[in-house]
N, C-alpha and C positions, 0 to 999 in steps of 0.2 A: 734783517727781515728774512733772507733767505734762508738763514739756519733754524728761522720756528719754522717756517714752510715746509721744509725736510723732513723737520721734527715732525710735522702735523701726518705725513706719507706714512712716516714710520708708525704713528700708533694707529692711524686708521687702517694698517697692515697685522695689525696684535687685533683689532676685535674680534675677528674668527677665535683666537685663542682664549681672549679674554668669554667671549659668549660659553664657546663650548667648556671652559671649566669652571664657569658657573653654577653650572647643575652636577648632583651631588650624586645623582647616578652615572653621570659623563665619568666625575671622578672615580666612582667605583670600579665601573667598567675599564677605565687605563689601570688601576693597581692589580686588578685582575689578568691584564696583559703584561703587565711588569715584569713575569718569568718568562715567558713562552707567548710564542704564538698562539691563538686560539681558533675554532671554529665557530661558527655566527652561532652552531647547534651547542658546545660547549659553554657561549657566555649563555645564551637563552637558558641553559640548564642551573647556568649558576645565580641568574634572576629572574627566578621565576613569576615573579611579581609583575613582570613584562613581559607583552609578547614577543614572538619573533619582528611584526613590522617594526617595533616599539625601539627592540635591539636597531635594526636598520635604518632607523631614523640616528639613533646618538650615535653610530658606528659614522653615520653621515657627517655628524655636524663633526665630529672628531676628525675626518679624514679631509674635511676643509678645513680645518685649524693644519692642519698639517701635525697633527699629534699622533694619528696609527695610518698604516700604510694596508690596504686589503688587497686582496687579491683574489681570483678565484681557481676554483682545482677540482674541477668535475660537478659536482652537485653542490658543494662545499663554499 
């Protein structure tokens, strides 16, 4: 019984990941990061379809999945 127990730690430690690539714009948004780093103003430009808050919310749920790493850099 200890080893489903563990077991259980470890996928309740995947549903940040599991959540955040659910959505079909999360995924867009990492293939889009797959070259290069980007800025918040560069993805917004590349979906436009969403706002900036819209960006900073999946850039959220992404960065508790532990999928992109952010940072900030003056305005940026």
């Amino acid at each position: 019984m200890k080893e489903i127990a563990a077991r259980r730690v470890d996928e309740d430690e995947l549903d940040p990941v599991w959540k955040a690539l659910s959505d079909a714009t999360r995924r867009a948004i990492l293939d889009f990061l797959r070259d290069r780093p980007r800025t918040t103003t560069e993805i917004v430009e590349a979906f436009p379809h969403l706002s900036r808050f819209g960006v900073m919310k999946h850039l959220e749920v992404l960065r508790r999945a532990h999928l992109v790493q952010t940072r900030e850099a003056g305005r940026q």
